[in-house]
N, C-alpha and C positions, 0 to 999 in steps of 0.2 A: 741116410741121406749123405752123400757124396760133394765136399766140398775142394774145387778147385784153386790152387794157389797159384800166381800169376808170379813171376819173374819182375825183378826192377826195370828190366829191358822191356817187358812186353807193356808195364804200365807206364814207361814212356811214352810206348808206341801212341798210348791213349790221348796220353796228354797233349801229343804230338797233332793227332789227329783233330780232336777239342778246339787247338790252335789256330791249324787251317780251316777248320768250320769256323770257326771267328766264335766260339762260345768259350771267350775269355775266361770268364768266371770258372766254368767248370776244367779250364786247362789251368789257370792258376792253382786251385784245389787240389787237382793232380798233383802236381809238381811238389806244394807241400804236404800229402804223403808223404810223398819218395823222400824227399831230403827228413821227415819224419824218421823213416827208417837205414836212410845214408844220408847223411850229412856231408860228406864227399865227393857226391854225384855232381861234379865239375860242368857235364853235359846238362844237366835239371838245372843250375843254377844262372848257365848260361841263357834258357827255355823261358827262365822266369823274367827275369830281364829282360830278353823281346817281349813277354807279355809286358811288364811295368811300363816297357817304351808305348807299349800298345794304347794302354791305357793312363797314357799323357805324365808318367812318376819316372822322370828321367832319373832324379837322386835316388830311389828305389832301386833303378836300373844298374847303374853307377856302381854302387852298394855291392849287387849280384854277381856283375863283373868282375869286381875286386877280388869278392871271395874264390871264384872258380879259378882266376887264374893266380893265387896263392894257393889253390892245390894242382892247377896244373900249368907253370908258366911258360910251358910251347903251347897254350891255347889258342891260335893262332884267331879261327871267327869268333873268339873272346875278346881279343883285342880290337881286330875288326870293328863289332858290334860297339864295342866300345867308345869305338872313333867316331861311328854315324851317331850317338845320342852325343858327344863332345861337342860333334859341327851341329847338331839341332839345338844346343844350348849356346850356341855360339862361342864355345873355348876352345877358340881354333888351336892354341898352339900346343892343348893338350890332346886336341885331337889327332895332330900331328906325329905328337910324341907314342902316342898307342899304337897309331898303322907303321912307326919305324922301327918299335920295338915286335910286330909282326913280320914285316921285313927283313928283319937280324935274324930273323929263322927259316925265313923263306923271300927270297930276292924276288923271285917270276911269279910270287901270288900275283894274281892280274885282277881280281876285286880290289884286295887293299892298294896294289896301283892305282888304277881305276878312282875309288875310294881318297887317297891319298890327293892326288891330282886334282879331286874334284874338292877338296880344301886351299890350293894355291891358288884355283882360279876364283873361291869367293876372298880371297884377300887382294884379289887382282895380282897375281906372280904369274902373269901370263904364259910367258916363256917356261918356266920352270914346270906350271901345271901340263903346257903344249909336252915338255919332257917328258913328263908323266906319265899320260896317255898312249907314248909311243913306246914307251916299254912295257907296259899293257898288251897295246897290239901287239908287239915283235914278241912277246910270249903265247897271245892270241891272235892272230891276224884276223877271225871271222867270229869277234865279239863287238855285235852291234853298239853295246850301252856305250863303251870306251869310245867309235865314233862317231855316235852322235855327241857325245861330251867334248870329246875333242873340235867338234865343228862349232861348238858351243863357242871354246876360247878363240878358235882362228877367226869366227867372226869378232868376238872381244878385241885384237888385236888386227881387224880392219883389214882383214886377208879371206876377203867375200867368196873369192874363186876357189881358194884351199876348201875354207868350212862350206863351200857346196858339194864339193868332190867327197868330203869326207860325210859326207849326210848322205849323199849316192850309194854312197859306199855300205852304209849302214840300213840303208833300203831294198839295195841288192840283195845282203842277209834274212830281213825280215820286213818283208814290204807293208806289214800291217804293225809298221813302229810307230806309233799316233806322235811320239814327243817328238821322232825327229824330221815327222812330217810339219809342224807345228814350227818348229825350227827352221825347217828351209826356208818357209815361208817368210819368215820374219828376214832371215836375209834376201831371200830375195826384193823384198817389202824396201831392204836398206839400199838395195841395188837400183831402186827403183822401176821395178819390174814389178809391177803392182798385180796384172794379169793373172803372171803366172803364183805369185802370192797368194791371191785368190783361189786359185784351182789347187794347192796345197793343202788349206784350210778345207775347203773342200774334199779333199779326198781323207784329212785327219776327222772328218764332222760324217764324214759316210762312216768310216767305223766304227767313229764313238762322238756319237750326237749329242752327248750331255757334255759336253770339252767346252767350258765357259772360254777358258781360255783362248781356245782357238777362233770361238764364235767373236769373242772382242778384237783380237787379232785382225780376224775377218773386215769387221766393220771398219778396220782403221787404211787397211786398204783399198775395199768401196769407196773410203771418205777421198784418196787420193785421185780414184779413180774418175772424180766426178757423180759419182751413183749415190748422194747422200740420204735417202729415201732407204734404199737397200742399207748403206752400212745403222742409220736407225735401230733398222728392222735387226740386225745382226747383233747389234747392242741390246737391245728388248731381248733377245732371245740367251743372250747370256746371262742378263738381269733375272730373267727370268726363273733361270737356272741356280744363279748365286747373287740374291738380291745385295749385298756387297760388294759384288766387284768393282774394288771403290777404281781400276784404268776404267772400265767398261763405262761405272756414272761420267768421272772424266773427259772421256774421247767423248761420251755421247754430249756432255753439253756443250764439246770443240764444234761438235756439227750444229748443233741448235742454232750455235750463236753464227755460226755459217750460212746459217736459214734465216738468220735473222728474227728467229723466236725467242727473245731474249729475255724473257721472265721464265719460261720453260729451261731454256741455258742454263741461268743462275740456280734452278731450284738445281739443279743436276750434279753441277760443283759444288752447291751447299750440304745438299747428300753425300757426294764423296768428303768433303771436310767434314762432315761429323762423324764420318767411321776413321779419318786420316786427318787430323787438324795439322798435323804439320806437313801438310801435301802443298810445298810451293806451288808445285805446275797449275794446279788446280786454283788457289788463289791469283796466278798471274789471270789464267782463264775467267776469273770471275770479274778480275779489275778489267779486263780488255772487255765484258761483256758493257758492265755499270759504265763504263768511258763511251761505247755507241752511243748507252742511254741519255748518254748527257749528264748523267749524276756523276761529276766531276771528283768533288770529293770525296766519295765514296771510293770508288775509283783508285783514288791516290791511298787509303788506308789500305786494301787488297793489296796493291803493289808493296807498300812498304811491311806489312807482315811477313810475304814473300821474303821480300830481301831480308829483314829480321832471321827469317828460320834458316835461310841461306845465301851467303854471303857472296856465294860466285853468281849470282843470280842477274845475267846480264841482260838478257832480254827483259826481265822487270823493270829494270834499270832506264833502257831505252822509253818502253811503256809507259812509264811512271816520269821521262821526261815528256814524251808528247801529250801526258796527259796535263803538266805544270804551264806546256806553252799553250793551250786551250784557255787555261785561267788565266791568261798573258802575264804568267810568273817566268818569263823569259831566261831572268837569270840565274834562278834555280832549274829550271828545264837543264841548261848549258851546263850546269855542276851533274846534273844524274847522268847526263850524256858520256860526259867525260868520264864520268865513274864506272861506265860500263864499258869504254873504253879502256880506261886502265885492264878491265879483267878480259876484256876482247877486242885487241887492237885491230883485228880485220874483219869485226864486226859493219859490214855496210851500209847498215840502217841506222847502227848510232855515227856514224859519221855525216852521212848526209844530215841527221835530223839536226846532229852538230851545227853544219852550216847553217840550216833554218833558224836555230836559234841564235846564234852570232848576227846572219839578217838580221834578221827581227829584233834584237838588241842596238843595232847598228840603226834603224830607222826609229826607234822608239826613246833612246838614248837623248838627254835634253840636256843643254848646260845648265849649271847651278842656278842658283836665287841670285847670288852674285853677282855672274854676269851679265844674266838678264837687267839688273838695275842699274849697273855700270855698265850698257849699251854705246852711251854718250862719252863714256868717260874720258875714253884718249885712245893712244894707241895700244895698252896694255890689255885693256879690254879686249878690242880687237884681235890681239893675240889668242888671249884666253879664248874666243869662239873659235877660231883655226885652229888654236889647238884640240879641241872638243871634234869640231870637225875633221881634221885629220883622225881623232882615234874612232869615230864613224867610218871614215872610211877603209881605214885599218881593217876594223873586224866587216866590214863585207868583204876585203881582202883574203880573210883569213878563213870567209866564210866561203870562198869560193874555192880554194885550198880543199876544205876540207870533203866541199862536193866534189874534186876531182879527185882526190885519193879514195872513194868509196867508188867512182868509174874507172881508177886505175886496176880498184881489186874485181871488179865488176861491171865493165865494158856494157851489159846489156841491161842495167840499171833503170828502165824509162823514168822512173818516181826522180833519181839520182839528175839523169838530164833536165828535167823538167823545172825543179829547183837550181840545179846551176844556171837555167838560161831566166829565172826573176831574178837572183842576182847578179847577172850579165846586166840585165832591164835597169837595176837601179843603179848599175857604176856606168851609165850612160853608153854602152857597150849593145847598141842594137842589131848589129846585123848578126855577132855571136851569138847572142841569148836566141836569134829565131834559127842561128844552126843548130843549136843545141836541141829546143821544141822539134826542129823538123830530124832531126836524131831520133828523139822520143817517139814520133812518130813512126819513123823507119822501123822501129822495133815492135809499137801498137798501134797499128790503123788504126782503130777506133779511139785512142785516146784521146778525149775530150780536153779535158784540160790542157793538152798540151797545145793543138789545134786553137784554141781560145788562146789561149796566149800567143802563141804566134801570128795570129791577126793582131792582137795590140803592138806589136812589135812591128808588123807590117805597116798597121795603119800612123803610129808614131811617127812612122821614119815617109808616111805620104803615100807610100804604094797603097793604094784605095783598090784597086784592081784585085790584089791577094787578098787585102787585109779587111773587105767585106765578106768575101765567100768563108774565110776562116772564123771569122767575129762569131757567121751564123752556129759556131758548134756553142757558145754560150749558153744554150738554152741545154746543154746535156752535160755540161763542166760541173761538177760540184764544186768548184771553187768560186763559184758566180753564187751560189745560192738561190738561184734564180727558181719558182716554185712551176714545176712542171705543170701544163695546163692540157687537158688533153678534149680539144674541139672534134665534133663530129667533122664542122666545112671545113675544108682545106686550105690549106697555107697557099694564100698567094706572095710571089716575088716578084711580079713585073714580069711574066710571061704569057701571061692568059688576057684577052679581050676582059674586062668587066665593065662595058659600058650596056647600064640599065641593072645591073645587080648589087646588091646590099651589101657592105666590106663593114667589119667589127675590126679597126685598128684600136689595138689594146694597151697600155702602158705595164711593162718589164720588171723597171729598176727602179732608179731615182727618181725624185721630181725634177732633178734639172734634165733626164734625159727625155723626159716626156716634153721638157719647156724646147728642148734644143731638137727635139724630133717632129715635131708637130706642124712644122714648116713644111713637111712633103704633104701635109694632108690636101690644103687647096690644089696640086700633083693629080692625089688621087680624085679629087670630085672631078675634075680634069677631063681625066679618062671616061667621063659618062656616069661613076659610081656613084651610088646614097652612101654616106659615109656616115656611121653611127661612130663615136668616141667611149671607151670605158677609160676611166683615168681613177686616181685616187679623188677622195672626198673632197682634198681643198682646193683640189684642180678645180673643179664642176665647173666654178664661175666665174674663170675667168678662161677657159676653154668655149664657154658656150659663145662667145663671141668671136671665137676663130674660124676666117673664110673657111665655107667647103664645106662645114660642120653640118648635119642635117640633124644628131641627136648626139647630147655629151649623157650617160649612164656612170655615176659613180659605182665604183670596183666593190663587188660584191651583192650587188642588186642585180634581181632578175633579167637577161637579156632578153631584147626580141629578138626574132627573127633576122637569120642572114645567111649570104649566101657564101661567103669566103672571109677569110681572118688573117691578119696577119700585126706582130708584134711592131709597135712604134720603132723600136731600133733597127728591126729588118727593115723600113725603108730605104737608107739609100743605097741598100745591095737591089733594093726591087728599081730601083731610078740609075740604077750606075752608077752614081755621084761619081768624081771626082773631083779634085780641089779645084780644077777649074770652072767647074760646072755645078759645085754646091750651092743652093735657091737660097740665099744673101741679101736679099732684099728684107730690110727693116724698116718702120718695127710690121711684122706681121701678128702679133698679139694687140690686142687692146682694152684698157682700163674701164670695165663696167662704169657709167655714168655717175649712179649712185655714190659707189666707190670713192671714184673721183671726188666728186663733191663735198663726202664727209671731209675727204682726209685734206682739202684745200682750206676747210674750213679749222680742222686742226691745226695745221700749221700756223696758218694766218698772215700775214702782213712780210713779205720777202726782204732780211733786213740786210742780210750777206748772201757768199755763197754759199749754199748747200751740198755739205759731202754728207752721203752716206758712207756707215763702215758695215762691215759681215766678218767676222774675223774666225767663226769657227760654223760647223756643220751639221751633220749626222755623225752624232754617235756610236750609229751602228755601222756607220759605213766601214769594209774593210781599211782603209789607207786614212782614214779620221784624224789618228797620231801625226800621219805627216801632215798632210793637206791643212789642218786646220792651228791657227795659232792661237796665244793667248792673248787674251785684249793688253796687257803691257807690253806687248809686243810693238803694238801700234800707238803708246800714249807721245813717243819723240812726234809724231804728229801737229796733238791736241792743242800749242802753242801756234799755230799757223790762223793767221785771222778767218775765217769761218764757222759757218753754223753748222757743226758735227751733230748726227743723228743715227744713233743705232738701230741696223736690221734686224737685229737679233729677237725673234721671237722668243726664244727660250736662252738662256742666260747661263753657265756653268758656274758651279759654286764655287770654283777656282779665280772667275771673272770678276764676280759680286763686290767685292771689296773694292777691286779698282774702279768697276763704274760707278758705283756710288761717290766716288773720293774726284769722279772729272767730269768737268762742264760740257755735257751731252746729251742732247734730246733722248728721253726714251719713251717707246708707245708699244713695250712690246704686251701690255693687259688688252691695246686698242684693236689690236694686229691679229685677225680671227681666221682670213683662208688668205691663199694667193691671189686675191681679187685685191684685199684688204693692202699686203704688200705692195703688189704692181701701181694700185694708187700713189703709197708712198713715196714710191720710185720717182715716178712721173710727174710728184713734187720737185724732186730735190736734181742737182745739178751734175753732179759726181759721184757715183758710185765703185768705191773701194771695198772690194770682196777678194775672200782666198776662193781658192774653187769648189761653190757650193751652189746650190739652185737661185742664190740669190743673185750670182755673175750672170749666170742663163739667163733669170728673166730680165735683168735690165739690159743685154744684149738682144733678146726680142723685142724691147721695145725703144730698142734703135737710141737707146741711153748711154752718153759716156761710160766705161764702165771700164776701172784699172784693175786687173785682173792676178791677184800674188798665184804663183805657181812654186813646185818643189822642184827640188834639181831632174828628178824622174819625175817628170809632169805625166798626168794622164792623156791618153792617144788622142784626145780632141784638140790636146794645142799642138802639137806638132812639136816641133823640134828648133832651134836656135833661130825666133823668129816674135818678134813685138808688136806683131799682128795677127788678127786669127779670120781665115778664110769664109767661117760661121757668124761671126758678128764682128762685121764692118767698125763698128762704132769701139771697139773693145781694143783697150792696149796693156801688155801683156809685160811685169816684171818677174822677170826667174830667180829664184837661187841659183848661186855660181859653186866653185868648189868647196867654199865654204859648206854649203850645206844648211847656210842658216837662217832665218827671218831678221836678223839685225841690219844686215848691209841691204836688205831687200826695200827695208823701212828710212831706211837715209838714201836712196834711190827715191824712192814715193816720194819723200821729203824733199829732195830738190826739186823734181815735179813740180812738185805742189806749190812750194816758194814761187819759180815760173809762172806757174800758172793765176797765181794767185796775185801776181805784179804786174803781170801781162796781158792776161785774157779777164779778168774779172767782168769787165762791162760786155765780152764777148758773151758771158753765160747766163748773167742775170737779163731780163725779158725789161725791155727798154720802157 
């Protein structure tokens, strides 16, 4: 039997070939042979070491390295190899130091170039990496890997037109380059050429259809593309592929929460943070989902993990303020604002939210305990409110500042206009604030909010003309909160005959808009119409007695039949109104009988005059803060001879202490709907309210009624005028530049003095 002896060369060849079949094991075995029987075999031990790297034993590798090139130190792809496990362990600068000790023996190796280069640019040495690669090329000019790497850095260094040409370049060579198809794409994606992004991916998913990578890629430019359905699908298919891909969970729960599927969102980002827990972007994403939900404080811990793991983190920043001014934490909103300004001063959205929060600090902002009680005190006092009020109107100042440096960087900003022209509104500045709205428009026709506002602006300033047809975008502003209602019949406005058909005039907003709307209804029975009313619940009965009325339906109960609808506010756009021509006739409400009766009987026996006060509102109303005050606002009053009686249904626990402690009727356990109220009313003599539904109704029923307003009064009282074209009977004291309810309340006070020395027998019922 004839046994054949193999050469160390030819059982390389073995091991060699073991290699490329990918049967590690048995190429590793090989190898130790051979160095069994040569331990100097520099080539074998180099062999071994790509396998060790193979199979994940870099220090193994390292190790093999060493030794071959201590026997052979011009081993040049020793050093090489060397270099690529160095940058896979991340010791960059010994990676460095191996491909330049390869170098020293050979200048135009265009690998270890190559190789080298593509070490400076994970350190970020852009320039030097760019170096790199071109003396790569100038040794190779028609080696693809070098340009597609090199397009790598020129895109890194925001030179999109270079790293395209040099990706061309690298496709011209071998147009089935999947990486630096994958590659263009993404700059083009940067370029905002999403299209041709697309068709890149594309042609890298035709060759190699398992490319998670490129499928995520894909999807993230569907998502810009508007096609969020497709980039999904495109996310699925990379998931699919690498249920890991913690960009691909990422981006796909950027789209969810774009869809508005916001528990699917969050699972999505929760998935990429348990394979990436230190993945900011992904907890910004999760806090921006939880802030839609309304789960506020949730919210706010997302954000501040983010910024925890990372410090430059400015759009957290901003997030994590709009999510503080939700909780009306105003003035920490204003510090995160700033803080992501410090890290990005032409950041445009913390600038404007900037201004928002400054507003909103500046209307919310109260003087001390202080000076509220040292109202009377002298002129020191008086200082102290001017001065309060000057630093109000300071920071709307400075809040208006900061909404035009985010339109100085960013001219087509609508969000940016839209908030400068409320703070235009509240520094008494209205024909600017509706340039500004009609700005925001110019740039989004459909913007609602902006439209809505700009009717209040309109109608503020009188032009009833502009400032009804705009008011109507209300019903589509999310800043009204207004609950869309979606009727089969048709919106009538006063263009259509409805005499003999069935109208569902519905209430919107408030109760005082439904008390101060309600006046067009006799209008519409007018026209021929059955006029059905849906109101809220404590409307019912004292609606059911308003001319024209044929059915009041409390909101929420089943409707009958009708043939046309149309919202209480939309009437005087449906009548034309204008302040000439606004139906003024009082009282057109009237006090249920019953009503009446009880509450005559409560009172009892007429012994002075009778003021009523209202001195605060709804709570939930946006403008609450300003519009309503606190009952010590109004006790300089309480020494004036009369019989004071609180309107107050419900009482703030802020208030409690002081009505308890002052001689004042109260009935608010008595006091059950607005039937109950109007009674009261049409007790008493005088009625002193801020602007809340209790001004309305005793304005409907043609009742004295002293009416406090804020410096930015809302659009139903107009503008520098101590009359109101809606109720005749109603006189109207403003805040002045002050800004404050003290000077408003020594204003009443003299009044009242007046009134109280002069007309008494005018009011009491002879």
């Amino acid at each position: 039997m004839t046994t054949v002896s193999l050469t160390i060369s030819e059982v390389f060849d073995i091991a060699l070939k073991f290699y490329h079949a990918g049967r590690l094991a048995e190429a590793e075995q090989t190898c130790r042979k051979i160095l069994s029987a040569d331990p100097g075999s520099a080539a074998t031990l180099n062999l071994l070491a790509v396998i060790h790297t193979s199979l994940g034993r870099n220090e193994a590798a390292l190790s093999c390295y060493d030794r071959a090139l201590s026997l052979r130190p011009d081993f040049i792809q020793a050093f090489n190899n060397r270099g690529a496990v160095l940058k896979q362990m991340k010791r960059y600068g010994e990676a460095l130091e191996s491909y330049d000790r390869a170098l020293a023996l050979q200048g135009d190796h265009v690998e270890v170039l190559n190789n080298r280069a593509g070490i400076l640019q994970e350190l970020g040495r852009y320039d030097e990496a760019l170096a790199g690669y071109d003396r790569a090329l100038a040794a190779r000019p028609d080696y693809p890997e070098a340009l597609n790497n090199r397009g790598v850095t020129l895109q890194a260094l925001r030179r999109h037109p270079d790293a395209l040409k040099s990706y061309d370049q690298a496709l011209a060579l071998r147009a089935d380059f999947v990486e630096a198809l994958v590659n263009r794409g993404i700059t083009h994606h940067e370029l905002k050429r999403y299209g041709e992004a697309v068709a890149d991916y594309d042609r890298a998913l035709a060759l190699r259809p398992d490319n998670a990578d490129a499928l995520s890629n894909r999807g993230n430019a569907l998502n810009k593309l508007g096609r969020r359905e497709e980039a999904l699908a495109s996310y699925q298919a990379a998931l699919d592929l690498q249920p890991h891909h913690v960009e691909a969970l990422y981006n796909r729960g950027v789209v969810l929460h774009k869809l508005r599927r916001f528990d699917a969102a969050l699972a999505s980002y929760d998935a990429a943070l348990v394979l990436r827990p230190d993945y900011p972007e992904a907890l910004v994403g999760r806090g921006d989902t939880l802030h839609d939900q309304k789960q506020f404080d949730a919210a706010l811990m997302s954000y501040d993990r983010a910024i925890a793991l990372s410090g430059d983190q400015a759009q957290a920043l901003v997030n994590r303020g709009a999510t503080l001014h939700e909780l009306g934490r105003s003035g920490e909103a204003l510090q995160s604002f700033e803080l992501a300004l410090a890290l990005a001063p032409d950041n445009v959205e913390a600038l404007t939210s900037r201004g928002v929060a400054l507003h909103d600090l500046a209307r919310h902002d109260e003087a001390s305990a202080d000076q509220e009680h040292a109202i009377a005190a002298g002129d020191g006092a008086v200082l102290d409110r001017r001065g309060a009020s000057l630093d109000k109107f300071r920071r709307l100042e400075q809040a208006l500042a900061s909404h035009d440096a985010a339109l100085a960087l960013r001219p087509d900003y609508a969000e940016a206009l839209v908030n400068r022209g409320i703070t235009l509104y509240h520094l008494n500045r209205f024909d600017e604030a509706w340039a500004s709205y009609d700005a925001a428009i110019g740039l989004r026709p459909d913007y609602a909010d902006a439209h809505f506002l700009k009717g209040l602006s309109s109608l503020v300033s009188g032009d009833f003309e502009r400032g009804w047809i705009e008011y109507q975008w209300r019903r589509k502003a999310p800043s009204t909160g207004i609950t869309k209602r979606d009727f089969r019949e048709p919106l009538w406005l006063g263009e259509d005959d409805i005499a003999g058909k069935t109208i569902l005039l519905h209430s919107e907003q408030g109760f005082g808009d439904t008390i101060q709307f309600c006046r067009y209804v006799p209008l519409v029975e007018a026209r021929g119409a059955r006029v059905i009313m849906e109101v809220e619940e404590p409307l019912c009965g004292l609606m059911t007695g308003l001319a024209g009325t044929a059915q009041v339906i409390a909101k929420g109960d089943a409707l009958p039949d009708f043939d046309l609808q149309c919202p209480l506010p939309s009437l005087p756009l449906a009548f034309q109104s204008r302040l000439e021509t606004i139906p003024s006739t009082t009282p057109y409400l009237r006090v249920p009988k019953q009503a009446l009766d009880r509450w005559r009987a409560l009172l009892g026996t007429r012994r002075s005059l009778r003021i009523g006060l209202a001195w605060s509102g709804n709570t939930k109303h946006v403008r609450d803060r300003e519009r309503s005050m606190r009952l010590r606002d109004l006790l300089p009053l309480l020494d004036i001879e009369a019989t004071f009686v609180s309107l107050q249904k419900e009482v703030r626990a802020g208030d409690a202490a002081s009505l308890e402690s002052c001689d004042m009727l109260r009935f608010s356990g008595e006091i059950g709907d607005f039937s109950d109220t109007a009674a009261l009313i049409s007790q008493l003599d005088l009625i002193i309210s801020v602007d809340t539904s209790v001004a309305h109704l005793a304005g409907a029923l043609g009742k004295p009624v002293w009416i406090l307003l804020t410096h930015a009064p809302d659009w139903r009282w107009l503008l520098d005028r101590d009359d109101s074209p809606w109720y005749p009977s109603a006189r109207l004291f403003r805040q002045r530049e002050t800004r404050e309810w003290g000077s408003v309340t020594m204003r009443v006070r003299e009044a009242l003095l007046e009134l109280t020395g002069h007309r008494n027998r005018d009011l009491l019922p002879s």
